[in-house]
N, C-alpha and C positions, 0 to 999 in steps of 0.2 A: 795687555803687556806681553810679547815676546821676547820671552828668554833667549838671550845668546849663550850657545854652548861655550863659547870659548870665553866667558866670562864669569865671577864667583858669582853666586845669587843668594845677597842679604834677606836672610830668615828674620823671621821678629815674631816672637811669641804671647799669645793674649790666652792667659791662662795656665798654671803649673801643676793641676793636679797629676793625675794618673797620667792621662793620654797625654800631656803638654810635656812629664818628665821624660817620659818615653822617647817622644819624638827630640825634645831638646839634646837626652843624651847621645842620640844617633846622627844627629845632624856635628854635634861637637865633634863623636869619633868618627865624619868620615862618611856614615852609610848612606847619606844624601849626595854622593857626589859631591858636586864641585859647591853646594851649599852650606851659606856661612851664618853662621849663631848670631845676630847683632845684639838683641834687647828678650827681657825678659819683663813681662807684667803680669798682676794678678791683682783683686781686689784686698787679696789678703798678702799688706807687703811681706810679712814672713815668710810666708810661703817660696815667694818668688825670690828674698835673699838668700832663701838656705839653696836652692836650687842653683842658682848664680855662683854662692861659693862653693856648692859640690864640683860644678863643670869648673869652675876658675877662668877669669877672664872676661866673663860678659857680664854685660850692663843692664840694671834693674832701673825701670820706667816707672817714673812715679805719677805716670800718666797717661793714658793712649796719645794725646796731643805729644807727649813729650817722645815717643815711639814714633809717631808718624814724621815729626821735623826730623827725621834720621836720613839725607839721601840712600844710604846705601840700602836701606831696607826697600824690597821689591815686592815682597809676600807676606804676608801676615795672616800665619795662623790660628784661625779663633778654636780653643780648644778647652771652653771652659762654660757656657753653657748657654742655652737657648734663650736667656734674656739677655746673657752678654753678647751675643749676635745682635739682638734687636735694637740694644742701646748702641753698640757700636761700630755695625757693620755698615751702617749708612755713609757716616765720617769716615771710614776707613777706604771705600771704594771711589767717594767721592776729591780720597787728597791723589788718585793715581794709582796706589799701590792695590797688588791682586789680593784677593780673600780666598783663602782656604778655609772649606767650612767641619768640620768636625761635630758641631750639635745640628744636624740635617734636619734633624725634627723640626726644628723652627720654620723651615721654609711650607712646611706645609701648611702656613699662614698666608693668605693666598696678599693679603696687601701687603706684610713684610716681602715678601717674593718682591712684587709690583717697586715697590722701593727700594730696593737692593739694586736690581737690573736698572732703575732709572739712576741709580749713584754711580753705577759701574761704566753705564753710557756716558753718564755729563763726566766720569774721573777718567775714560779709556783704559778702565781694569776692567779684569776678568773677575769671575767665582769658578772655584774650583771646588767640585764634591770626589774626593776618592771614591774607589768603590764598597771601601768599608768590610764588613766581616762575613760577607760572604761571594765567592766567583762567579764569574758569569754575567756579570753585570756589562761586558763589552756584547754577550750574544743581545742582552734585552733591548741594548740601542740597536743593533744590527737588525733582529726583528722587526723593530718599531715601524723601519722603513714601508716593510709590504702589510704590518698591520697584526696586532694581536689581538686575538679573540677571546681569551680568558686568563687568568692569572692566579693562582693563590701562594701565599707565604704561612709557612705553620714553623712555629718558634718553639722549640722545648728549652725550658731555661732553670738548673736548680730552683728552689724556693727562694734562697736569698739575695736572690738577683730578681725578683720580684716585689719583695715583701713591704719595698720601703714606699709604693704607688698611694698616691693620696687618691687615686680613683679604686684601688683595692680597699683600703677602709671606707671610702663611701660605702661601699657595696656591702660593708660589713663581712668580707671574706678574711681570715687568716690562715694564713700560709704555717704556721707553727705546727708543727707535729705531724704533716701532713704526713700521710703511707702511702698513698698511690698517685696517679698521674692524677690533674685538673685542668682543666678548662676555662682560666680567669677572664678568657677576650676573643671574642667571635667579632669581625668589625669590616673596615674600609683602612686603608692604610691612614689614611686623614685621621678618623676616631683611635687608632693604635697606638700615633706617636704623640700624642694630647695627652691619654692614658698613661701610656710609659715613655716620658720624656727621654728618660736616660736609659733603655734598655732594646728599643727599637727600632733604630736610626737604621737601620738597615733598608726598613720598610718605605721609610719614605727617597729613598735612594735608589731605589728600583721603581717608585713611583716616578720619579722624577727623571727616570733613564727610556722611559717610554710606555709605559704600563699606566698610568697616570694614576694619584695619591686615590681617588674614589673609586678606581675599576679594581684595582690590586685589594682582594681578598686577605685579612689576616689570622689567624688563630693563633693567641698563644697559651703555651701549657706550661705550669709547674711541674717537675716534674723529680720529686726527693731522692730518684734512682740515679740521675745526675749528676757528674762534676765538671761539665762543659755546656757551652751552649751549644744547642744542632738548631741549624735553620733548612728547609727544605723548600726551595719553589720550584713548582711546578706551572708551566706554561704551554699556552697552546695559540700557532699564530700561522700564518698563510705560510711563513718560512720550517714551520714544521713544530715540534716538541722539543721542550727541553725539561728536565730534571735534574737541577742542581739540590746536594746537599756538604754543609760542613759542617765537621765537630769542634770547634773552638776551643780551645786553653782558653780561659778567663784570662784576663788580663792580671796580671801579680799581685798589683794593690787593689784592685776593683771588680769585684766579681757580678759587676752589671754590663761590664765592656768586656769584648770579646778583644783578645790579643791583636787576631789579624786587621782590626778596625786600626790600629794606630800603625801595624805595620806596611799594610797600604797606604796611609799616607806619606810616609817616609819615601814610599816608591813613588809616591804621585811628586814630592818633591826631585827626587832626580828625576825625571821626567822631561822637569822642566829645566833640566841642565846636560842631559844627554842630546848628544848627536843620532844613535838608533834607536830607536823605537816601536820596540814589540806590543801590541794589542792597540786597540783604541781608546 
């Protein structure tokens, strides 16, 4: 789907937690550009009423079917989580309208991918991944072109934007009390974002931008010295070196999501309603 600038572009939102209020309230006041509010859903209809009546004015979906028969909606951001992409990112690319993906982890499922891109084909939608919470993500496609030859991402993340990982209790590791830095995941970006669903999307984001999900190196650390998250990749590619690092604001209600994660999507939405366009 090509967005026309000189036209509004009906938003539609699948999911209201943290990341989903965020972007709903930016899009209501404006900071989306020419982008309009239409619908709101969640599995939890509470959730998705109180947030409808906070903004005032838009409409709660008491169905993705009943979201999708919306002509005005054009985009539809999934931003509620990695099985809610699987269930309904197929139907959703398949009725036309483009996907914005917000739980990135999931596509590192290599047949979900596969099925995505064949809904998107038979629907003439797109998927859109922001670049999520950390920059640089335009140098990693621009690399990609002549070829990168190594990769790693190292995640330092307080404890309790860790602690809730059902692959940390496997392990029988607990994070409580911890006093110094740890080491809970040495991996592939594939085995990272399986691990930590909701705390790594990064990773497979710059897998996916040309590094690819099994070459990109991950490490992540606990680390009880912190109240933000810091991601550091370092890359090495026939276009030369690169050494991005950022220290993240958690995110206000969610201290597994990094701020900037929702605020790039906001941008990827005007984006796709501006006339200039800076980065790629």
């Amino acid at each position: 789907m090509a967005s026309s600038p000189s036209k509004r572009l009906g938003v539609s939102l699948l999911g209201c937690g943290e990341i989903g209020s965020i972007l709903a309230r930016a899009v209501k006041a404006g900071k989306a550009g020419s982008a309009e509010l239409r619908f709101l859903f969640d599995r939890d209809p509470e959730r998705s009423r109180r947030l409808a009546q906070e903004l005032g004015g838009i409409r709660v979906a008491g169905s993705v079917r009943e979201l999708l028969s919306d002509a005005e909606t054009r985009v539809v951001v999934e931003a509620a989580s990695q099985s809610a992409l699987a269930e309904y990112g197929e139907e959703i690319l398949r009725s036309g309208k483009d996907l914005m993906v917000m739980s990135v982890g999931a596509l590192a499922d290599e047949e979900l991918l596969h099925r995505l891109l064949e809904a998107a084909r038979k629907g003439g939608s797109r998927i859109h991944v922001p670049s999520g919470s950390i920059p640089g993500v335009d140098g990693v496609k621009a690399a990609h072109l002549v070829g990168i030859r190594e990769a790693q991402l190292t995640t330092r993340k307080p404890p309790v934007a860790l602690s809730y990982s059902p692959y940390l209790k496997e392990k029988g590791v607990d994070l409580s009390g911890l006093r110094g830095p740890l080491v809970v995941f040495e991996g592939t970006a594939r085995e990272a974002v399986r691990a930590f669903p909701e705390s790594v999307n990064i990773a497979a984001t710059l897998g996916l931008a040309g590094i690819g999900l099994d070459r990109l190196r991950v490490r992540i650390i606990a680390d009880p010295s912190l109240d933000r998250n810091v991601h550091e990749l370092r890359l090495v590619g026939e276009a030369g070196e690169m050494v991005v690092v950022a220290r993240n604001v958690p995110s206000p209600g969610n201290p597994k999501t990094s701020y900037l994660a929702a605020l790039s999507a906001i941008m990827r939405l005007r984006d796709l309603v501006e006339i200039l366009l800076v980065g790629t």
